[in-house]
Structure formats: structure tokens, C-alpha cells
N, C-alpha and C positions, 0 to 999 in steps of 0.2 A: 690726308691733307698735304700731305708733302709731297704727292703726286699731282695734286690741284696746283701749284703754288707754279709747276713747272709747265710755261705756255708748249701747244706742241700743235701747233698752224699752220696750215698746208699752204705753199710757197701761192696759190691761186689766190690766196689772201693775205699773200703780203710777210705769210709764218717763214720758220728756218726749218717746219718737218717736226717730229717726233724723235729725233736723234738724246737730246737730252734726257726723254721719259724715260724713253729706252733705256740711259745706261740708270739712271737710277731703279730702272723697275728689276734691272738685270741685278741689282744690287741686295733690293729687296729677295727676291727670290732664292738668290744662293745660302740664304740664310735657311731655307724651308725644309732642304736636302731631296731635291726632285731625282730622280735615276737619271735625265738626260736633260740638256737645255741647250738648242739651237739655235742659231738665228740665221735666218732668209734675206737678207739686203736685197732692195731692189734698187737697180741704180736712179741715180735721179739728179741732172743735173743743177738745178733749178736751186736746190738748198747749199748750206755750205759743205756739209761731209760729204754731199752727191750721192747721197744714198738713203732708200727710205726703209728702218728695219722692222723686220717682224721676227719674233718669238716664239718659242714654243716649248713647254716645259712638260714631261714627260714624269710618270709613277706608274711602274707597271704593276699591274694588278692580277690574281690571282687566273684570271682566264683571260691569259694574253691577244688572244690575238682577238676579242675584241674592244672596241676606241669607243670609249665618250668623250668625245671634245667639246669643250668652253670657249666660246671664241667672244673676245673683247678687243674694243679699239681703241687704240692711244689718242688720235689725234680727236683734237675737236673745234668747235667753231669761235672764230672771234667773238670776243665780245659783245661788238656792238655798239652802243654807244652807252658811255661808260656814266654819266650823268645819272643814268636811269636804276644803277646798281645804287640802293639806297641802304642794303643791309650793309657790304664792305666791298669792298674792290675785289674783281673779279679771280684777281691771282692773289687777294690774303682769305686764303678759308678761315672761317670762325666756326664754333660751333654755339648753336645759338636755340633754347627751345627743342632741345631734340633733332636740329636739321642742322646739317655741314652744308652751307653756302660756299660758293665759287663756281667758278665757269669749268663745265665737263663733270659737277660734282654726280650728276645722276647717267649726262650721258658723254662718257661713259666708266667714268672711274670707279662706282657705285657698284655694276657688275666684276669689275676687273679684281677690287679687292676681296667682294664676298665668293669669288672662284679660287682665289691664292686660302682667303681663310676657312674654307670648307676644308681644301687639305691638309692646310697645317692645322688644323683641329682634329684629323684623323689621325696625324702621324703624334702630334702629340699623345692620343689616346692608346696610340699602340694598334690601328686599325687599318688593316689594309683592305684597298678595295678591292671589290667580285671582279670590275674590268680594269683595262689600261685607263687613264683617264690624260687627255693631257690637255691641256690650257695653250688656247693660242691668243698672241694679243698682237694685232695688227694695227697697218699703216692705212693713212687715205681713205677709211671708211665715208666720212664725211664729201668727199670729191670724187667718190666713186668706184673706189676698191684699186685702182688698175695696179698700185704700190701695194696693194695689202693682200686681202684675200684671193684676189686673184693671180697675182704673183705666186703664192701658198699650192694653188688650185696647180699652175703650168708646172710646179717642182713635185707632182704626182703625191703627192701627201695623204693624200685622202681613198677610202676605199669605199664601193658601195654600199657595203653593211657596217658604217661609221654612223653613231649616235650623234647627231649635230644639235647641240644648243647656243643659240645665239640669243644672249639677256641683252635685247639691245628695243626693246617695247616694251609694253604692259600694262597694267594698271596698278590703282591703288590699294587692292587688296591681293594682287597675285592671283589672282580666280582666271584670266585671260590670256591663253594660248592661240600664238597668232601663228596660222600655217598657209596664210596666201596674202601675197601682195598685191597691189597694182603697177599699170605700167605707168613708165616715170618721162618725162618730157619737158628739160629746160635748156630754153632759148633766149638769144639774146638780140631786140629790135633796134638798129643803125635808123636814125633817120635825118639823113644829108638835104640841105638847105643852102642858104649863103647868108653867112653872118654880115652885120650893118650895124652902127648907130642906132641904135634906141629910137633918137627922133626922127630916124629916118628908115622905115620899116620898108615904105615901097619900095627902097634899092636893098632888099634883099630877101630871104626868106625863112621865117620864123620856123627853124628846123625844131622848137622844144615844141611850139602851139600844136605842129603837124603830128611829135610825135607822139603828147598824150591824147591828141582826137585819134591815132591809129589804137593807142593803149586800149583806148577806154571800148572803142567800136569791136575789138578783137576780145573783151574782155566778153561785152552781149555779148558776142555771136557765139564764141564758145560754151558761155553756159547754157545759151536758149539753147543750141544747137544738141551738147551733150549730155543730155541732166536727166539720165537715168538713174534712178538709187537700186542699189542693191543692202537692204536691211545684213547681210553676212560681213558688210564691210565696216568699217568707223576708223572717220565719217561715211555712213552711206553712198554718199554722193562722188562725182568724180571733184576732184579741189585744183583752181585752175587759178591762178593767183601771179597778180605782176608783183615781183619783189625789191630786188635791187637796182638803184639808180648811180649811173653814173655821172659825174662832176662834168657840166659843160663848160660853162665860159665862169671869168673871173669877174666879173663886173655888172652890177647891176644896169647899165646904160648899152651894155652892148646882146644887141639880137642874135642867140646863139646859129651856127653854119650847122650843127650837129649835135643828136641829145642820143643819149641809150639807157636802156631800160629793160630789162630781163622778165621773164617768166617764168614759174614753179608750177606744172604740171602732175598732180598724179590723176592719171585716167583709169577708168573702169576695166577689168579685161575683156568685157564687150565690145568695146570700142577698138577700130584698126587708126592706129599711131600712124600710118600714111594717109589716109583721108583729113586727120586732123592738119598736120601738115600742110597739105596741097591746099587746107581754106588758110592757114595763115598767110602762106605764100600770096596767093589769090588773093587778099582782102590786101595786100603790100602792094599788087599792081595795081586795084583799084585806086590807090590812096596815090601813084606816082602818077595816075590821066588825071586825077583830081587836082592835085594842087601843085604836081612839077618838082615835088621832092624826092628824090630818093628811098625808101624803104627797105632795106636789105637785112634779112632774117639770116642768122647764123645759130645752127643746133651746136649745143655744148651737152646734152647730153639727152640718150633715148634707149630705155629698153624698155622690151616688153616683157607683157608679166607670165614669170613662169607660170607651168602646171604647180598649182597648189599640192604640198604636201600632204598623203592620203592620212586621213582623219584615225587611220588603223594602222598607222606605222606603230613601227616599237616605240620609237623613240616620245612618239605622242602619248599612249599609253602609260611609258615610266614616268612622265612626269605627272598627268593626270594621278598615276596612286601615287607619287611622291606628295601632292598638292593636297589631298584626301588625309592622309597619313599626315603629314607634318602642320597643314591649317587647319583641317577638318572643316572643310568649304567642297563645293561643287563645283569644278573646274569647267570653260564653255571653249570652244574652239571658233576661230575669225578670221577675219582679214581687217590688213591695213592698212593705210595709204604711203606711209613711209617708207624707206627702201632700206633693206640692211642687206646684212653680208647672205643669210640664209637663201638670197635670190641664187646667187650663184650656186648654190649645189642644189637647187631646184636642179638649175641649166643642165645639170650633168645628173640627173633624177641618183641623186643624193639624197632621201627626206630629209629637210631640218625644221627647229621650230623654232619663234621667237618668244623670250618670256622673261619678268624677271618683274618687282614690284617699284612703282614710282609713280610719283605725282606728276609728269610729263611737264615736268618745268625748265628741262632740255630748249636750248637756244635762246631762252629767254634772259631778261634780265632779274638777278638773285636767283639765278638757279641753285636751284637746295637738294638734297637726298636726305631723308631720313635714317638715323642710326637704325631704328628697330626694322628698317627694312632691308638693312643692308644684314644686320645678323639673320632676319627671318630667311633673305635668299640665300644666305650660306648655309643654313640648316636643309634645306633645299635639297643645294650642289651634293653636300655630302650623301645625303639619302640616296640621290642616284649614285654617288658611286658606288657604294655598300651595296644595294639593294638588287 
């Protein structure tokens, strides 16, 4: 709760960074008694320290030289609109019915604590782990790693035969190990007109009317066009979704010159992320012989989807009998459409897997995590490190 309380929003939204989590988490943790604790800054001008930090806390374990890493993420997403939080405001956690309410309470603080209390439930027991294990808790997960994981990834940290778990998915019973994602595609549509008087439309050009008939026409075409399911994924289908809208004009009376409007793409890894492209472009020049507007697509973000991690890594295995062993459930292996950090050491054929238990109430409003899942994932973490 006292890590929930502390906002940590990435400058693309207005945030100061995760500077503050940081030092209290760095505060938390000195108390645990870890062998080593590091921190990565990545510079960043954009916040006020200029810098975006990651961590990493270190126990080494009886067979050094090999790493099970935990990797969690500080930052997380605004709120939103704040109206809609009916249990308590997004930065006062309660506990409420067995669920701690606030914003980031599941994604991602939820994993972050039950990885620090796996350990200090070892070190209080007097237990040390079979491997090294160490906990990393990164930046910009939420906007795309460039401050976090991957900053981590260019400072050579990681070796091929590193154990990667990243609790950043799941479900609600923990039974669901995600080891492929999709490729990820969001843009953002400019559509330039000439603002006018309200009562006077002909002298100008309704750049919002143009740009949600481009919305809505990009919206068909993409889904006739890609709407292949594949049953290994969830959702199935490729999720192709206009989200955020940007503020045009200040007045009801005045016909806006310019309206913007973004897209959330995850696509299938069947699909090639340049043909998709080339139609949005393409449907953008149609729409400027049509009506004389401007159209101008600008990508803010595209990758493609790794090679899925193999189904017989170790690292999938341990947790399958951790899962067996500590729920006594039958664990399934998937894909998902969300993006975490485990894409990147796909990139660099890393195996990692995703997993951890929640109700997927991440970004939403009264985002909750349950206690008993947050103890169940620590009983978990510890099993792999012993085990």
C-alpha cells in the first residue's frame, strides 16, 4: 500500500518517472538483507532527476552460477478518469473484502511485493536457495521498456541460461503460463482541415467529422481484413482498437482545423506489420482525394512478435511443477496479446515466461489485487528458488 500511494508516470503522460518508487522501494528492501543491490539509471531528460532507475537485488544461492530472475515494473498507468474510481481514489489504497484497491495495485505492485516476500520468507526461515535468484524491478515497462528492461538487456546482465520470470499476466487461478506474444502496433492518426465558425462550415473544413469517418473506415478494414483467430492465443483474435483522443478545440461553436486519435494494435504473428501499415497509409491517401484533408499517420510504436518461448525450456518446466506442487492444479501453456518485458529476451533467445495470478483489473478503474493471491504467488517465487 505504501508503494501504491506513490504515483510513478511516465513523462508521455504527463508523470515525473518512477524516481520516488524507486527510493522507497530501495528503502524497503535494505531491510531484507539481499548480498548485492544495484541500480541501472537510464538517463532521461524529460523527468525532473533526468533519470529513469532500475534495480536489482541480488541472494546468492547455493549453485552460483545459475540466475532466477523476477522481473517487475514500477511504473504504471494514469489513472484515468478519476470519477469512475468508486471504491477510493486511485493513490489512497484500502483494503477492502480481501482486495487492496489503487492504481498499479495488481499491475504491477502485486508481483513486485510477492517476489521481495518469497525471499524474506526464506531468509527469515533460515533457507537458502539451490540458485542465485535476483529481483529486478524496472522502468517504462508501460511505454515500452526503452528506460527499463532494455536499458538492463545493453548493460549485459543477462546470460543465456538465466531462468526469466516475468509475473506481469495471468489469470485467476494461476493455472496459465504465457510463453508467446503478439506483435504490437500503435499509431497515432493527424487529421488536418481548416477551422471556421460553427455557423459557417463551408469556409472551412471539419477536420474531427473527417477524422472519425477515417477512424471508423480503418477500424472495418482492419478487422474484415485481419481476423484470423488462433485458439493458442487469448483473446484469440488479433485486437485492433482506437483508444486515446486528443483535445481539439475549446469551444463548442468553433469547427475544429485538427483532431487526433490513436490506435492499440495487437496483431497475430501471422500477419506482416508492413502490409498492415501500407493499408493504413493507403486508406489516409484515399481519405485526402476524398474530402481535401490532410491525413497524416505517425507510428509510436511496432514490434514484432518474438519466437515464442519453447514449451520444454527449463524455466517452463519449473514452474509447471512449482504450480502442481504448491496448487495442485494442472498448469496450460499460451499466448497473449499484451506486451511485457519477456518479449525482449525472446529477441536475444533468452526463454522467459509470463505468469503470476490476478483478476486482469490492471488499467482499469478500482483496480484491485487480492491478498490471498498475492501470498499464493509468493509461495510460488519461493518454491522455485529452493527447488
Amino acid at each position: 500500500m505504501e508503494l501504491i500511494r506513490i504515483p510513478a508516470v511516465a513523462p508521455e503522460n504527463g508523470g515525473e518517472g518512477e524516481t520516488k518508487k524507486a527510493e522507497k522501494l530501495m528503502q524497503i528492501l535494505a531491510t531484507i538483507g539481499f548480498d548485492k543491490i544495484e541500480r541501472y539509471d537510464a538517463e532521461d531528460i524529460r523527468v525532473p532527476t533526468q533519470k529513469r532507475p532500475n534495480i536489482v537485488a541480488y541472494w546468492y544461492g547455493g549453485n552460483a552460477p545459475e540466475r532466477l530472475w523476477i522481473i517487475t515494473h514500477m511504473d504504471i498507468v494514469p489513472p484515468g478518469e478519476e470519477t469512475l474510481w468508486t471504491v477510493t481514489k486511485p493513490f489512497e489504497p484500502i483494503v477492502k473484502e480481501g482486495r487492496i484497491y489503487g492504481r498499479g495495485s495488481e499491475d504491477n505492485t502485486h508481483s513486485m511485493v510477492a517476489s521481495i516476500f518469497a525471499l524474506k520468507a526464506l531468509k527469515d526461515l533460515g533457507m537458502k536457495p539451490k540458485r542465485t535468484v535476483a529481483l529486478a524491478f524496472v522502468a517504462d515497462e508501460e511505454q515500452g521498456s526503452k528506460y527499463g528492461i532494455q536499458h538492463l538487456i545493453e548493460q549485459e546482465l543477462f546470460r543465456k541460461d538465466d531462468l526469466i520470470i516475468v509475473p506481469d499476466g495471468g489469470n485467476e487461478n494461476g493455472s496459465f503460463i504465457e510463453i508467446a506474444e503478439k506483435s504490437g502496433l500503435w499509431f497515432r492518426i493527424r487529421t488536418v482541415g481548416k477551422q471556421t465558425h460553427a455557423s459557417r462550415p463551408h469556409a472551412g473544413l471539419n477536420a474531427h467529422r473527417i477524422g472519425m469517418e477515417y477512424t471508423l473506415a480503418l477500424d472495418k478494414l482492419l478487422h474484415e481484413k485481419y481476423s484470423l483467430k488462433d485458439a493458442y492465443f487469448d483473446p484469440p483474435e488479433s485486437t485492433i482498437e482506437p483508444t486515446k483522443k486528443d483535445k481539439n478545440v475549446d469551444a463548442v461553436n468553433i469547427i475544429p482545423g485538427e483532431d487526433v486519435v490513436y490506435f492499440d494494435c495487437r496483431i497475430l504473428p501471422d500477419y506482416n506489420l508492413d502490409e498492415i501499415v501500407s493499408d493504413i497509409e493507403k486508406l489516409a491517401k484515399e481519405f485526402k482525394e476524398k474530402t481535401g484533408a490532410e491525413v497524416k499517420i505517425e507510428l509510436l510504436q511496432r514490434s514484432v512478435a518474438p519466437k515464442p518461448t519453447d514449451a520444454n525450456a527449463k524455466i517452463v518446466h519449473m514452474l509447471e511443477d512449482a504450480i502442481r506442487k504448491v496448487r495442485g492444479i494442472e498448469p496450460k501453456v499460451g499466448g497473449i496479446g499484451g506486451g511485457t518485458c519477456a518479449a525482449f529476451f525472446r529477441r536475444i533467445d533468452v526463454p522467459a515466461v509470463v505468469w503470476s495470478t490476478i483478476d486482469e483489473t490492471g488499467h482499469q478503474p478500482n483496480e484491485y489485487t487480492k491478498t490471498e493471491n498475492i501470498i499464493s504467488d509468493t509461495k510460488i517465487f519461493a518454491s522455485l528458488a529452493i527447488s
